[in-house]
C-alpha positions in Angstrom: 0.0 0.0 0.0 1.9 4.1 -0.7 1.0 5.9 1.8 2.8 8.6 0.2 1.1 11.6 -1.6 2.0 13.2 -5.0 3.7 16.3 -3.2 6.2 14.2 -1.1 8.7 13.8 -3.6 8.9 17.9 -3.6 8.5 18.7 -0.1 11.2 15.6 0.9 13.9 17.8 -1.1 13.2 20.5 1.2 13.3 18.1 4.4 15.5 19.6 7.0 14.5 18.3 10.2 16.5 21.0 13.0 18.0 18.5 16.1 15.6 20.9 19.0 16.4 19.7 22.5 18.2 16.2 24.6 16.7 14.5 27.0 19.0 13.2 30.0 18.2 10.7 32.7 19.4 12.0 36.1 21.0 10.6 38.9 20.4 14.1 41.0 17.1 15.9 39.4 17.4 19.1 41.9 21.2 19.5 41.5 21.1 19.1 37.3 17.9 21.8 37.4 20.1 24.5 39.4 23.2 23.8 38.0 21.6 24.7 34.4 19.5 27.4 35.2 22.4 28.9 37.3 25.1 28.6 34.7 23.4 28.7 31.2 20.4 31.3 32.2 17.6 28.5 31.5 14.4 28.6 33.2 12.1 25.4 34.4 9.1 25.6 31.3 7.4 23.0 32.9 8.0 20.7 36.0 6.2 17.5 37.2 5.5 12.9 37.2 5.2 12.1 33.7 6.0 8.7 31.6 9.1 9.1 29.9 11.4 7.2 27.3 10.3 3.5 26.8 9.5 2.5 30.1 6.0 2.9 31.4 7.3 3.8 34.8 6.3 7.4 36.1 9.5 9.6 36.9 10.1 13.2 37.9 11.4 15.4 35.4 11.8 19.2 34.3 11.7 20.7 30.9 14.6 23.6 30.7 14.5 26.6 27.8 16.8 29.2 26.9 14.8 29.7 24.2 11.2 31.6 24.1 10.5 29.7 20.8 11.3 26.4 22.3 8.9 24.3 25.0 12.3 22.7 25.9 16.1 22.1 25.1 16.9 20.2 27.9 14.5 17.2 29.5 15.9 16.1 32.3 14.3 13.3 34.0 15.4 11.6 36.9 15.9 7.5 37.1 19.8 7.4 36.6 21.5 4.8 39.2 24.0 6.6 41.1 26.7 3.9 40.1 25.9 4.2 36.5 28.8 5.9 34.1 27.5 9.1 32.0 26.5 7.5 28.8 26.7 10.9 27.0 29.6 11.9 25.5 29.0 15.7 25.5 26.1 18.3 25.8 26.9 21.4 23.7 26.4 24.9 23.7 27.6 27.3 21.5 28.2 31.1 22.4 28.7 34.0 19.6 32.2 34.8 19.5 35.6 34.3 21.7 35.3 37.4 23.7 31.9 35.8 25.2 33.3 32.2 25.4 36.8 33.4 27.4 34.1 35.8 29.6 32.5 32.1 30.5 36.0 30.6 31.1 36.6 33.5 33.6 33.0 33.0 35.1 33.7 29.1 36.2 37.7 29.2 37.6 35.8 32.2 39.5 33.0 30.5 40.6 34.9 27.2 41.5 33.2 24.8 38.8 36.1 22.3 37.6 37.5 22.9 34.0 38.2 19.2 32.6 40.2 20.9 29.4 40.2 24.0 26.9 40.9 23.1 23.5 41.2 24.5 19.8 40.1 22.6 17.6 41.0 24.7 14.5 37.1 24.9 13.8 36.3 26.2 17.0 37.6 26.8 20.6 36.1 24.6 23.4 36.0 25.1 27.0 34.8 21.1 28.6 33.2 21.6 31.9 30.9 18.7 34.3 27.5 19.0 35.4 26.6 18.1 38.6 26.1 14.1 37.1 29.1 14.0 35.4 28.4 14.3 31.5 30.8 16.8 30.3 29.4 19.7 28.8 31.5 21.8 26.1 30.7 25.5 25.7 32.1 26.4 22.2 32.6 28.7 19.6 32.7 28.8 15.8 36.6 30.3 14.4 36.2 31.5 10.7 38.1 28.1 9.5 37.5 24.4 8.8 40.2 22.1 9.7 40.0 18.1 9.4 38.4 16.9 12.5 39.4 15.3 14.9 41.8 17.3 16.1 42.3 19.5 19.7 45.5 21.5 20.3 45.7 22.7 24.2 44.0 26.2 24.3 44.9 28.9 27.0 42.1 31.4 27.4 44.4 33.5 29.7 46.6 34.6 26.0 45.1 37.4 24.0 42.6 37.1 21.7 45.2 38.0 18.9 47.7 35.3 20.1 44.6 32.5 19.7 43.6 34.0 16.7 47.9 33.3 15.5 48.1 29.8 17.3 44.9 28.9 15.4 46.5 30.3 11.9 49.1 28.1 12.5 47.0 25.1 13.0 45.5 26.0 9.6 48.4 26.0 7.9 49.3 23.0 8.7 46.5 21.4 8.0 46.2 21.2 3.7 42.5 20.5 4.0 41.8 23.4 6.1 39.9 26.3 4.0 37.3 29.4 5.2 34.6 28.3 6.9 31.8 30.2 4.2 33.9 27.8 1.9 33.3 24.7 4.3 29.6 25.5 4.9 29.0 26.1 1.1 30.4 22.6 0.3 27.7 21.3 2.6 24.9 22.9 1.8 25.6 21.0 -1.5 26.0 17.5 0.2 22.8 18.3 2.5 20.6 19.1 -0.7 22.4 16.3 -2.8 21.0 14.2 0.4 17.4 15.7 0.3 16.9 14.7 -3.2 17.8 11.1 -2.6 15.4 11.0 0.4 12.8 12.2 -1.9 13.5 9.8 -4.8 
């Protein structure tokens, strides 16, 4: 039986479904509701027992925005065993520029919150930080290159911006596969609608 209607083909070239929010069991609810509203200026949208993931079993949870035009970027939802590992491998946000990301660096060695490493990445500079649950979060921002990933020199937020802005230069020149980021983000455009069509076909 198609289930699909003579307009799919069309509107599946357009497709661009926009990753929205992460949901995160919890060993400490309370603790992983502060520590985000605190440090990232999110507020509690909503708040209560609810059925979540693919258990039937009602848990406490909180939905967390930054975002007026989002219900929720962050569910968090407690129900993670205390012993249990984080199974995330990092929750990202990503600030405007390097001025506001080394104001942030400043903000946690003030405030006490451990900084697990600072790195550049050629693409971007990364400070990695822990929630109170343990899944490291990486507060980022874009530099105007590509270079091949992976890669993540040692950054140190105390030097200039115009010494970062050299030690990054460097790593782009010796990378040969590094280019401008407008470049980069042209090249995927193309890739993302070359992908669209074949979804729709």
């Amino acid at each position: 039986m198609t289930l699909t209607t003579s307009n799919d083909a069309q509107i599946l070239t357009e497709f661009n479904p926009r990753l929205a929010h992460l949901g995160i069991f919890c060993k400490d609810l309370d603790a992983m509701v502060e520590f985000y509203c605190r440090e990232f200026g999110m507020i509690v949208s909503d708040s209560g027992l609810g059925k979540s993931g693919k258990a039937a079993t009602k848990r406490r949870g909180a939905f967390l925005t930054g975002d007026p035009s989002e219900h929720h970027q962050l569910a968090l939802i407690e129900g993670r065993a205390p012993e249990t590992p984080p199974t995330t491998a990092q929750i990202s946000f990503l600030v405007p520029n390097l001025t506001e990301l080394r104001a942030f660096w400043r903000h946690v060695v003030a405030t006490g919150i451990p900084v697990q490493v600072v790195k550049n990445h050629g693409t971007a500079w990364s400070i990695y930080i822990d929630d109170p649950d343990g899944n490291m979060i990486e507060v980022y921002t874009h530099s105007q290159w590509y270079t091949q990933q992976p890669l993540g020199e040692p950054l140190n937020l105390e030097d200039s911006e115009e010494e970062i802005l050299r030690q990054t230069e460097a790593l782009v020149q010796a990378d040969p596969k590094a280019r401008p980021r407008t470049e980069w983000m042209a090249e995927q455009a193309a890739k993302i609608k070359a992908a669209r069509v074949a979804l729709a076909s």
